[in-house]
C-alpha positions as CSV (number, residue, x, y, z in Angstrom):
1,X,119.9,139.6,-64.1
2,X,116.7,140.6,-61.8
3,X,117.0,144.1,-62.8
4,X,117.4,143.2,-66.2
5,X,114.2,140.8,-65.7
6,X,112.3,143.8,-64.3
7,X,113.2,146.8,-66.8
8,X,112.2,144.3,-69.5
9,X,108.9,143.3,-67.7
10,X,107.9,146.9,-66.9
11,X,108.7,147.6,-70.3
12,X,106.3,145.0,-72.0
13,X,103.9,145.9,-69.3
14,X,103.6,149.7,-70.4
15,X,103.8,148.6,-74.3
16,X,101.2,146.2,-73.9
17,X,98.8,148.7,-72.3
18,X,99.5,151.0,-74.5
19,X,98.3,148.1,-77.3
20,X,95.1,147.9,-75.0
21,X,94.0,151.6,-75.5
22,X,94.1,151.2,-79.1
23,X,90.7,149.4,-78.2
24,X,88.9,152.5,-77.4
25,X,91.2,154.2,-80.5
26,X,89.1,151.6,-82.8
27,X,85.9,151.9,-81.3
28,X,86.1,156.0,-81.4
29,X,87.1,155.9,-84.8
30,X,85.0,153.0,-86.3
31,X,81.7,154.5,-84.1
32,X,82.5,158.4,-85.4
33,X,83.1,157.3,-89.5
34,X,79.8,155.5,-89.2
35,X,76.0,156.5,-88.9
36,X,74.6,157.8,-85.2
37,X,72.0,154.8,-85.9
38,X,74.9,152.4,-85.7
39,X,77.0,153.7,-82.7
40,X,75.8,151.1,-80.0
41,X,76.3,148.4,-82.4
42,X,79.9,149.2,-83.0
43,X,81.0,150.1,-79.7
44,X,79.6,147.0,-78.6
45,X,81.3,145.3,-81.2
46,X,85.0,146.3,-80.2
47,X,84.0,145.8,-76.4
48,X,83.2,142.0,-77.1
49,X,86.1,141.5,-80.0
50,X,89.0,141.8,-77.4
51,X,86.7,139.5,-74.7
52,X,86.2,137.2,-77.3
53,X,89.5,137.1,-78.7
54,X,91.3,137.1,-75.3
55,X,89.3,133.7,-74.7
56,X,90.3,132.4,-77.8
57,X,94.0,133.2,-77.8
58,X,93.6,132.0,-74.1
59,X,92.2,128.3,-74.9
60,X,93.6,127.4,-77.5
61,X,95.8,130.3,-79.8
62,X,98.7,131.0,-77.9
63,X,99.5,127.1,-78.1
64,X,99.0,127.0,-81.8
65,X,100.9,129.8,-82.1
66,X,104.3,129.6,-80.5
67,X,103.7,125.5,-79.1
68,X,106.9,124.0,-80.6
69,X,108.8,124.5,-84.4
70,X,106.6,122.3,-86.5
71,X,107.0,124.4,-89.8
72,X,103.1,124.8,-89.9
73,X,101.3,124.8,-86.9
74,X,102.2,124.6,-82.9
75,X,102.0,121.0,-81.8
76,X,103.4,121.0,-78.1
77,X,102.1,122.0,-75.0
78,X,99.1,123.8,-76.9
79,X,96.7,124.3,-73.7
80,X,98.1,126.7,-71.3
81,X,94.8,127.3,-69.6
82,X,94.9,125.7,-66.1
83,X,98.3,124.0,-66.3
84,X,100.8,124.4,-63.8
85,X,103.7,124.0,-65.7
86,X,104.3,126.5,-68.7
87,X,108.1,126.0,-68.5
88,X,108.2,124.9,-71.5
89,X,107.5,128.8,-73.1
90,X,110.2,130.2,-70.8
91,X,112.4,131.0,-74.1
92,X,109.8,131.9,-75.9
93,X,110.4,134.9,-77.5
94,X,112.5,136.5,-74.4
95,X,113.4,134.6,-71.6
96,X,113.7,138.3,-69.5
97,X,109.8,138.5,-69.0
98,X,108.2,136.0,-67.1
99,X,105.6,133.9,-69.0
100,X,101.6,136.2,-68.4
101,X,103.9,139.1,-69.7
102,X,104.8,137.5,-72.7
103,X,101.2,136.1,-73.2
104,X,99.8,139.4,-72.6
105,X,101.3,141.2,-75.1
106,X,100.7,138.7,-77.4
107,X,97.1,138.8,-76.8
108,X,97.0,142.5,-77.4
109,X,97.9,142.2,-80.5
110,X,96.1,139.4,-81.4
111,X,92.8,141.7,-80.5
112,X,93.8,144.3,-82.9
113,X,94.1,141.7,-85.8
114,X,90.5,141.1,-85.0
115,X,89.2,144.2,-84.4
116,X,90.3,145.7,-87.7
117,X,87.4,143.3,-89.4
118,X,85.2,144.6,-87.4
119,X,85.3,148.6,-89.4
120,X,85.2,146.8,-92.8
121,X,81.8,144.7,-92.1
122,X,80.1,148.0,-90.2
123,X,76.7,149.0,-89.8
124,X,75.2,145.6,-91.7
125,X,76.9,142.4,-89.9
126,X,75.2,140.5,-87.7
127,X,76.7,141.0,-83.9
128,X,76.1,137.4,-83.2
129,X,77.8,136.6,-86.7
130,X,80.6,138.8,-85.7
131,X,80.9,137.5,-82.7
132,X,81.2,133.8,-84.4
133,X,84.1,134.8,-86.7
134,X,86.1,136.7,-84.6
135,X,86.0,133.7,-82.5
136,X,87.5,131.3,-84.9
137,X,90.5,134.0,-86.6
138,X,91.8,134.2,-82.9
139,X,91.8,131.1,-81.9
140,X,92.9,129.3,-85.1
141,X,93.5,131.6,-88.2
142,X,95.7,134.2,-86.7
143,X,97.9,131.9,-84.8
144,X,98.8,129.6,-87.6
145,X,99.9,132.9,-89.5
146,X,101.7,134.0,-86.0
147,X,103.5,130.9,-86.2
148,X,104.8,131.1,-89.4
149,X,106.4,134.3,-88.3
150,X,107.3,134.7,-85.3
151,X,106.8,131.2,-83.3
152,X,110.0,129.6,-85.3
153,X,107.9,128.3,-88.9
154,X,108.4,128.0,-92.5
155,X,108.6,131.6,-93.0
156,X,110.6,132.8,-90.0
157,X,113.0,129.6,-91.5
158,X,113.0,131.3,-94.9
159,X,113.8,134.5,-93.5
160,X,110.4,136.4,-93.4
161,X,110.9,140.0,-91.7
162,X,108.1,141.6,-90.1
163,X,109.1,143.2,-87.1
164,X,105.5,144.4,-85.7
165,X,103.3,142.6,-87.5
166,X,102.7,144.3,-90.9
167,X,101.9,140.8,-92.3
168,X,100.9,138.7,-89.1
169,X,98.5,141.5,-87.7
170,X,97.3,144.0,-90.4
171,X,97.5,143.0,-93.8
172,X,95.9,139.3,-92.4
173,X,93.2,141.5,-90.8
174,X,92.7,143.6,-93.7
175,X,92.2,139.9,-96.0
176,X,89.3,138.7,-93.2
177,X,88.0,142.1,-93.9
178,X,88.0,141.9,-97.8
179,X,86.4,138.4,-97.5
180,X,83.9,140.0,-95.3
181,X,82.9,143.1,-97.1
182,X,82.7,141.0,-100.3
183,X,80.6,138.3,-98.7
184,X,78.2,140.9,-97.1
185,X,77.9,142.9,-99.7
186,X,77.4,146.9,-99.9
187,X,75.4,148.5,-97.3
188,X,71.7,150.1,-98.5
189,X,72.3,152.9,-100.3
190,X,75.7,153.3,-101.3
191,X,75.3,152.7,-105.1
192,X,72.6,154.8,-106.9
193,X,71.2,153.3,-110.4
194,X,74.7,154.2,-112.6
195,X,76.5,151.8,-110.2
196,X,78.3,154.9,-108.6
197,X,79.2,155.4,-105.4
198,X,77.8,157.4,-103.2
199,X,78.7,159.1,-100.4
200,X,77.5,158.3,-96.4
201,X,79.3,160.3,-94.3
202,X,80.3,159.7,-90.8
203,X,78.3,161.3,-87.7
204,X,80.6,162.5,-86.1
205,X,84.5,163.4,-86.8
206,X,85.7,164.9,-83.3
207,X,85.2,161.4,-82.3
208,X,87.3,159.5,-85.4
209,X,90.2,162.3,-84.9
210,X,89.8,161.7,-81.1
211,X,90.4,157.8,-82.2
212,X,93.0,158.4,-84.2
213,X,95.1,159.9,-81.6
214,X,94.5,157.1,-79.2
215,X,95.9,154.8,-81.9
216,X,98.6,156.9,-82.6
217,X,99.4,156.6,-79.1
218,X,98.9,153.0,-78.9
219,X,101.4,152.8,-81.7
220,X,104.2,153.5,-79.6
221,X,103.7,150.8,-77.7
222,X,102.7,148.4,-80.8
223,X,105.9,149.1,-82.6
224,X,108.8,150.2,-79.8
225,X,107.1,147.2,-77.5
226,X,107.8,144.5,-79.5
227,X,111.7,145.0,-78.7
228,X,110.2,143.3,-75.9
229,X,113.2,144.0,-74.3
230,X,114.7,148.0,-73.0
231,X,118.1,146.7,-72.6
232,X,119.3,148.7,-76.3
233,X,117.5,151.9,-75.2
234,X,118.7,153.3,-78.6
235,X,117.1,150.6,-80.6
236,X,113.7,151.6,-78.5
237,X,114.3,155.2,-79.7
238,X,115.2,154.7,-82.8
239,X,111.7,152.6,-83.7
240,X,109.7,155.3,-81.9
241,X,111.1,157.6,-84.5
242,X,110.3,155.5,-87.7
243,X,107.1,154.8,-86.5
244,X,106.6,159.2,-85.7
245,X,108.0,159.5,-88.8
246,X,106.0,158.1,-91.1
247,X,103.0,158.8,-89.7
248,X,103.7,162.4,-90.1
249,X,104.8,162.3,-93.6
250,X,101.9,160.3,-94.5
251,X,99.1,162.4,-93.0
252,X,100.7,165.7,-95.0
253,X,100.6,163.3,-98.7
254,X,97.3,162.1,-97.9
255,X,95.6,165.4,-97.8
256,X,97.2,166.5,-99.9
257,X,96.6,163.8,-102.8
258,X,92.8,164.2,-101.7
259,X,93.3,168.0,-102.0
260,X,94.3,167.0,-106.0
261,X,91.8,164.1,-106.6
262,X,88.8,165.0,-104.8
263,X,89.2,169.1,-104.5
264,X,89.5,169.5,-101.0
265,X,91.5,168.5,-98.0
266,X,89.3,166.0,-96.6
267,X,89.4,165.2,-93.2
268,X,88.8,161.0,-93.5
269,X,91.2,160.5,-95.9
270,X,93.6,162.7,-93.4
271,X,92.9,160.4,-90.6
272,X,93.5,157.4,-93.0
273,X,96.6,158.6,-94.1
274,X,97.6,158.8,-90.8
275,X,96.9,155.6,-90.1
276,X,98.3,154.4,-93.7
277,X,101.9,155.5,-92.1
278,X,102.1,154.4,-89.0
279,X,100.9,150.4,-90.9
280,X,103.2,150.9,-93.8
281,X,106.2,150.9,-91.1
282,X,105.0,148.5,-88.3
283,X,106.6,145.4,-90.5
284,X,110.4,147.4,-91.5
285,X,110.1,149.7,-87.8
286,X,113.5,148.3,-86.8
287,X,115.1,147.8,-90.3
288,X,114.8,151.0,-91.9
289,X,116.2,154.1,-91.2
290,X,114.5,157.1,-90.1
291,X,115.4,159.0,-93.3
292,X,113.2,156.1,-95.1
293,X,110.9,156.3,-92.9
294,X,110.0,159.5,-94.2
295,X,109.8,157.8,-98.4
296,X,107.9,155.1,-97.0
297,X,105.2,157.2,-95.0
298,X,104.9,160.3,-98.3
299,X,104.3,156.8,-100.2
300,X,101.9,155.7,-97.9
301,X,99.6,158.7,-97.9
302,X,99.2,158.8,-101.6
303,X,98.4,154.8,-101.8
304,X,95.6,154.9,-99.2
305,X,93.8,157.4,-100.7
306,X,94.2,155.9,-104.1
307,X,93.1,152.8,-102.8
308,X,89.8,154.1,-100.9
309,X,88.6,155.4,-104.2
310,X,89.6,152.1,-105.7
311,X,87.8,149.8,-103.3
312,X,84.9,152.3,-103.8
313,X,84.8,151.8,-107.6
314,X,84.9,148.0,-107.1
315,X,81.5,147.9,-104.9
316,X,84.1,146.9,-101.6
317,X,82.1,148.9,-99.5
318,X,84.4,149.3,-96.4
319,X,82.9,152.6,-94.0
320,X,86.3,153.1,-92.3
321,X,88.3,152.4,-95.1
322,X,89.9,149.0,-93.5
323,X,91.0,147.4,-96.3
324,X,92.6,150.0,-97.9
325,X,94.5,151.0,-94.6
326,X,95.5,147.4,-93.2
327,X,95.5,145.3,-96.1
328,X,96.6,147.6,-98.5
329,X,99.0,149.7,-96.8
330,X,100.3,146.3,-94.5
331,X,101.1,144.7,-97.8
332,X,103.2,147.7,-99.1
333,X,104.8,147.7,-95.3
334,X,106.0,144.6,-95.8
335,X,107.7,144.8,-99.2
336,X,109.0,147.8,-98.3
337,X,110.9,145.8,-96.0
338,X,113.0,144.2,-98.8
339,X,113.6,147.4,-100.4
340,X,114.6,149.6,-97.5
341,X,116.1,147.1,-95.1
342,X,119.7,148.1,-94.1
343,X,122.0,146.1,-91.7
344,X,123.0,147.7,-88.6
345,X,120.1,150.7,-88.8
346,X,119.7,148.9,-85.7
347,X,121.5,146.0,-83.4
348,X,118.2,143.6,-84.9
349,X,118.5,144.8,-88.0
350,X,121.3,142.2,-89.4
351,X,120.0,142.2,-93.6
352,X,120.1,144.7,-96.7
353,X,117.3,144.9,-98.8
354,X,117.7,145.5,-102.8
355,X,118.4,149.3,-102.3
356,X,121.3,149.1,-100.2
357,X,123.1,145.7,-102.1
358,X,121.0,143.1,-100.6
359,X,119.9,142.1,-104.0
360,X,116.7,140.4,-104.9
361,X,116.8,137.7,-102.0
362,X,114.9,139.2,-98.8
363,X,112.3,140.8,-101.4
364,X,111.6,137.6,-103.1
365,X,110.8,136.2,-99.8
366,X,108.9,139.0,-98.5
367,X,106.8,138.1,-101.7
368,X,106.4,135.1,-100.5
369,X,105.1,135.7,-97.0
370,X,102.6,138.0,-98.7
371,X,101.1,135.4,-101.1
372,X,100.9,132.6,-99.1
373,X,99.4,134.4,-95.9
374,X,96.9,136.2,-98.5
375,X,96.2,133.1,-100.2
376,X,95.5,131.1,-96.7
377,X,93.8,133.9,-94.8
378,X,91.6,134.8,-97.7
379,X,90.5,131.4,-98.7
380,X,89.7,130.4,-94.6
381,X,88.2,133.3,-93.8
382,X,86.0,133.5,-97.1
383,X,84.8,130.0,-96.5
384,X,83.9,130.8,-92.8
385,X,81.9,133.7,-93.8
386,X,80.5,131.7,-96.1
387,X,79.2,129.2,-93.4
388,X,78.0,131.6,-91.3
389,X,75.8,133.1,-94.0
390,X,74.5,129.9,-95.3
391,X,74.0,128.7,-91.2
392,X,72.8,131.4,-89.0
393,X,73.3,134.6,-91.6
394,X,75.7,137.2,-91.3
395,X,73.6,140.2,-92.7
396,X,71.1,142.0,-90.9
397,X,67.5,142.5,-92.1
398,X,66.7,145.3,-94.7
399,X,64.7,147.1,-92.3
400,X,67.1,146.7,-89.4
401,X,69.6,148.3,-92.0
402,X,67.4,150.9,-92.5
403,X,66.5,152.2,-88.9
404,X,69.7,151.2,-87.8
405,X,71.6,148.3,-86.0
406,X,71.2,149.6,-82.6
407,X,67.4,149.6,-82.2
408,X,67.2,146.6,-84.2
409,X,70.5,144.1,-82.4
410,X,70.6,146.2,-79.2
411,X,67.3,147.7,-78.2
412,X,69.0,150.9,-77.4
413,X,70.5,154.3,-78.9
414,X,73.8,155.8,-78.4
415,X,72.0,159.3,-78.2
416,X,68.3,159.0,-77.1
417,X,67.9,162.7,-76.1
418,X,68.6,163.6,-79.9
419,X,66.5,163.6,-83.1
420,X,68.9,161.6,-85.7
421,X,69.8,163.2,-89.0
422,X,67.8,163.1,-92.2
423,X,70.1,160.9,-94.6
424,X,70.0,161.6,-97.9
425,X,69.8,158.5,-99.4
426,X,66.7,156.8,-100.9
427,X,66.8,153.8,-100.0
428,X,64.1,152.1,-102.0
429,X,65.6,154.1,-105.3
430,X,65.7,150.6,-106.8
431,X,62.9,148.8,-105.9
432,X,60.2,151.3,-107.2
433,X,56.9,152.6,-105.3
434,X,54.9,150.0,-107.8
435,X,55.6,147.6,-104.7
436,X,52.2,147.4,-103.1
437,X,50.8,150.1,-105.0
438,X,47.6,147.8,-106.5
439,X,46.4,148.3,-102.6
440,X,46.7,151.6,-102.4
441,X,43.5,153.2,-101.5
442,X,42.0,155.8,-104.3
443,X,42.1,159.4,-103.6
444,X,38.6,160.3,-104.3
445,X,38.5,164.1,-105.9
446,X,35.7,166.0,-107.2
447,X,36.6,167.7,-110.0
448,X,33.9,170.4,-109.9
449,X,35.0,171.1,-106.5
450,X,38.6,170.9,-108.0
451,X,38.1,174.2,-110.3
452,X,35.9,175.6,-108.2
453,X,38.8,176.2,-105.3
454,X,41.7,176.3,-108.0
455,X,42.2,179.8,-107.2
456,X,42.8,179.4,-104.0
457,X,46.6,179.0,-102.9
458,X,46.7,175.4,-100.4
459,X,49.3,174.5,-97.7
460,X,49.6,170.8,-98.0
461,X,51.3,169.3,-94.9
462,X,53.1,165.9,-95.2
463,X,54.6,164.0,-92.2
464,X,56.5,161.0,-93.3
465,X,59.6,158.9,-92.2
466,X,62.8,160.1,-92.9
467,X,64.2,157.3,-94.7
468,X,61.6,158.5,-97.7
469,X,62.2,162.4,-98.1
470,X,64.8,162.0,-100.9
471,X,62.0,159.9,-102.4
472,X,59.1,162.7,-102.4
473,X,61.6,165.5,-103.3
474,X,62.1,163.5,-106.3
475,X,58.4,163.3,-106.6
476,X,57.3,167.1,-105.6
477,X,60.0,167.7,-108.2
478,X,58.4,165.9,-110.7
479,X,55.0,167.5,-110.9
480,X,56.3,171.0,-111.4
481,X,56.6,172.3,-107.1
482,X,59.8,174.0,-106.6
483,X,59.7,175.0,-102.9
484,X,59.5,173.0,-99.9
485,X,59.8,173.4,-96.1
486,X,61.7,170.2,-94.4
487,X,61.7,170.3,-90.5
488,X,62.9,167.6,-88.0
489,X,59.7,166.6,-85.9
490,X,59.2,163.8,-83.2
491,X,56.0,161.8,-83.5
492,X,53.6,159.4,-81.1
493,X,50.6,157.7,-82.5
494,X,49.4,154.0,-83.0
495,X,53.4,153.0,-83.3
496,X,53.8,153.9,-79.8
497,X,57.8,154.8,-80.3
498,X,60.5,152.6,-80.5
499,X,60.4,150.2,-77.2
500,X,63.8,150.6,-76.2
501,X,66.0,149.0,-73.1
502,X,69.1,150.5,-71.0
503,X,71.0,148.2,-68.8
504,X,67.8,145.8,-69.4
505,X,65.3,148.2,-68.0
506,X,62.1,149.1,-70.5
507,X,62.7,152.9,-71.4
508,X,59.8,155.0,-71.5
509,X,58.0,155.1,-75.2
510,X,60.1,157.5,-77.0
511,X,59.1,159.9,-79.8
512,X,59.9,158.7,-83.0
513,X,61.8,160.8,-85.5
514,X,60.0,162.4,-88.0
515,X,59.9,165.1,-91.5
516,X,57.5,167.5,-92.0
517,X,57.3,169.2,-95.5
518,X,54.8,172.0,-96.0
519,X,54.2,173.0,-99.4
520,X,52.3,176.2,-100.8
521,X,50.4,175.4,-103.8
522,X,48.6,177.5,-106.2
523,X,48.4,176.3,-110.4
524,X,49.3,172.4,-109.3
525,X,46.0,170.9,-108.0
526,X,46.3,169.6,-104.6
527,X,45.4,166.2,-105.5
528,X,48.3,166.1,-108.0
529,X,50.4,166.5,-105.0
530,X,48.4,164.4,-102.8
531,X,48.5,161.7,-105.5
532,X,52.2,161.9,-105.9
533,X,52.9,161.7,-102.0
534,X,50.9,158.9,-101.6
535,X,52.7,157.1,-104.2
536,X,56.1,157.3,-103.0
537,X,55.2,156.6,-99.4
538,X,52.5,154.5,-99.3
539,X,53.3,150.7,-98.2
540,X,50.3,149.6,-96.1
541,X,51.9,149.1,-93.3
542,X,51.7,151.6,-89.9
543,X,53.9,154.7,-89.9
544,X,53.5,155.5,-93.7
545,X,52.6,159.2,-92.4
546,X,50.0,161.5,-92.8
547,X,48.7,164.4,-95.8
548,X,47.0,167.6,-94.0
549,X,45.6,169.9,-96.5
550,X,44.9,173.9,-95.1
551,X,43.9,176.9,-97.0
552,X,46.3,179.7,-97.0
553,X,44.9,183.2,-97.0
554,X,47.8,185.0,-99.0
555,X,51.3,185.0,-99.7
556,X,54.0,187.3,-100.3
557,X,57.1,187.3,-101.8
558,X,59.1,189.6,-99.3
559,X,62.1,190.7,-102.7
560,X,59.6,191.6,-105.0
561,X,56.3,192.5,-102.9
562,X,53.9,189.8,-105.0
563,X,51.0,188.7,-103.4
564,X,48.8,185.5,-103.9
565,X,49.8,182.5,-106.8
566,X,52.1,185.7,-108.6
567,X,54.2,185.3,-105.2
568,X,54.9,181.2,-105.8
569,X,56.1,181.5,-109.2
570,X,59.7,181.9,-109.8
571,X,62.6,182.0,-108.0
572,X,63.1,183.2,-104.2
């Protein structure tokens, strides 16, 4: 019996470690699908999720969650914190692993539930907000849901199956996440005019791809683990391979669907697919056989990439793709359950499901589970977003948006050494450049000076933030200039940088990142150009940029050999 007490313990111990590093597999991949602007914000995010959730599991969730078999809710023994006696779990779920084992891996997963909001509400939510609401899921939403299933309630009464949480961790995280996303709203730029979406690509992919190996890792505790017990070594095995399985059938249908839909193999949907799998067989790991594994995952891969575009149509603006990976794909997990399950695939699995003669039974009440754990964590989590919002706000400010989340909740960048990307996104595409523009000084022009120098060709220099290049391409574009010169340039003037703080120390004044267009005129006037710059930056406030005007002595077109205004006509 002690050896059997210590295999088992040592087990849970390395599965729920494994669980753990999933942390840094979210953070990687949440922080590398988003904008550099918003790294420290998310990695700070999924650093104070698990602190916040382990506290809240700790004081109150693990009670609610397995404290008695009320049908509802945990009544007994529901604060663990400080008491001497938790004999009363020693049953609880195994009676091999002594109790801070059991609560451990419990909390693990309890973190993950919460940390799969956090992708869905990137790059606008408030961290305090975040904070706030990952709070209250932890310590009251996902227990009651955990009890349901797997601390002796209505549903585990009924008959609910969901072996590693398909339901209980990521379809319940995936509705928080919906009820987020549709609270906040889309993030700055996403829909142009036509209500399209548009695309805003992720800094940087080595690390998403890195994260989605850690979670793939982590998955092999998540799903083998919660045997919580080694003593059937070939059960142990046997959900390793499901879990492998799937995975790997889903990444190759993923890209490939997004070959089809979108034209090439692209790399996020890949890592989503990958991710799609390894959900869609957390709930049926140690019910289904390994051959099924391999429908379940092809099936997988197509739905998740279907469903990204889907969200996307719908304004459910989700940057890591969230919903569509743990809601959407933890719901299909969990039906497949009653479609796939076949008794004695393993010594836990004891039930057929409608494909090997179970009939309609165990999928009926696998439609259950899903609607009324939708319907509850939905609704709660909808009307506690909703509190926060209308209490102290969930949504950044426009410009915090705009510059980014780490400057504006943190104080600090991710990569200070580095001039940040131009995005292509015009930001103030719908609120037009008539904003302000009654106090726009005059550009005074002589126009007998005007004609006098219209023969001469004119470099006109504009330095401007980045946010608005999209904007004065647009503009240039308008007025007939077809070339322009965009270069990345760092700037110090009256805005004296960005004051910025690492481990609370004052950095020194940084340069601020800058464009610099230079255009060579020669038949528009200069003041037409001048005119038409000013417009789309100008909003009286400091670091609207700067217009230098230069004569230029010649130019020549290097393909053809023209010299002067015959050499900026045309195409290069």
């Amino acid at each position: 019996m002690e050896m059997t007490m210590i295999i088992d313990t040592f087990w849970v111990l390395v599965a729920a470690v494994l669980v753990f590093f999933m942390n840094l597999g979210f953070a990687s991949l949440e922080a590398g699908m988003a904008r550099s602007k918003n790294t420290v914000n998310i990695l700070s995010k999924n650093f104070i999720v698990f602190a916040v959730s382990s506290l809240g599991f700790m004081l109150l969730g693990w009670g609610l969650m397995f404290g008695g078999d009320n049908g509802f809710i945990g009544t007994e023994h529901l604060f663990i914190l400080g008491s001497s006696d938790v004999s009363f779990y020693n049953d609880t779920l195994t009676s091999n692993v002594p109790f801070w084992g059991k609560f451990f891996f419990q909390l693990v997963f309890c973190g993950t539930a919460a940390t799969i909001v956090s992708g869905a509400v990137a790059e606008r939510i408030k961290y305090v907000s975040f904070i706030l609401f990952s709070f209250v899921l932890t310590l009251i939403i996902y227990p009651i849901v955990g009890h349901w299933v797997w601390g002796g309630g209505w549903l585990s009464d009924l008959g609910f199956l969901d072996f590693a949480g398909d339901t209980v961790v990521h379809s319940l995280g995936g509705w928080a996440a919906l009820a987020g996303a549709l609270i906040l709203g889309p993030r700055i730029g996403k829909y142009g005019k036509d209500g399209k979406p548009k695309a805003i690509p992720g800094h940087n992919m080595s690390l998403a791809v890195i994260g989605l190996f850690v979670l793939w890792l982590g998955w092999f505790g998540f799903n083998p683990g919660s045997t919580m017990s080694f003593q059937n070594p070939s059960d142990v095995m046997h959900i390793l391979m499901t879990t492998n399985t799937s995975a790997i059938m889903a990444v190759l249908t993923s890209t490939i669907t997004s070959w089809i839909f979108i034209g090439k193999p692209d790399l996020g949907m890949t890592i989503n697919g990958c991710l799609a799998g390894l959900v869609a067989i957390t709930g049926g790991c140690a019910y289904i056989s390994v051959v099924d594994s391999l429908i379940i995952g092809a099936m997988a891969g197509v739905l998740v990439v279907v469903l990204v575009l889907f969200f996307d149509r719908i304004h459910v603006d989700d940057p890591v793709g969230a919903t569509s990976v743990h809601l959407g794909c933890g719901v299909f997990g969990t039906i497949c359950v009653g479609l796939f399950a076949q008794e004695g695939a393993t010594t836990l699995s004891a039930v057929n499901g409608l494909f090997y003669g179970g009939g309609w039974g165990l999928l009926g009440i696998q439609l259950v589970g899903i609607l009324s754990v939708g319907a509850f964590v939905f609704v709660s989590t909808y009307i506690f977003w909703w509190i926060l919002k209308k209490t102290v706000g969930i949504r950044v400010s426009r410009e915090e948006e705009i510059a980014g989340l780490d400057i504006g909740e943190h104080g600090n960048f991710a990569y200070p050494d580095f001039v940040q990307a131009v995005e292509n996104i015009d930001y103030d595409l719908e609120e037009k450049q008539s904003e302000k523009l009654d106090d726009m000084p005059v550009l005074e022009t002589n126009p007998v000076q005007e004609r006098a120098q219209s023969s001469l060709i004119k470099k006109v220099e504009i330095i401007c933030k980045e946010s608005r290049l999209e904007a004065l391409k647009s503009a240039m574009a308008s007025i007939g200039i077809t070339g322009m010169t965009v270069s990345h340039v760092l700037g110090y003037g009256v805005q004296k940088g960005k004051l910025e703080y690492y481990r609370g120390a004052p950095v020194e004044a940084n340069l601020l990142p800058k464009v610099q267009v230079d255009i060579v005129v020669g038949s528009v006037p200069v003041s037409t150009v001048v005119a038409a710059a000013k417009k789309v930056l100008y909003t009286g406030h400091i670091g609207d940029g700067k217009i230098f005007i230069y004569d230029v002595e010649n130019a020549i077109k290097v393909r053809t050999g023209e010299e002067g205004q015959d050499a900026l006509q045309g195409e290069e």
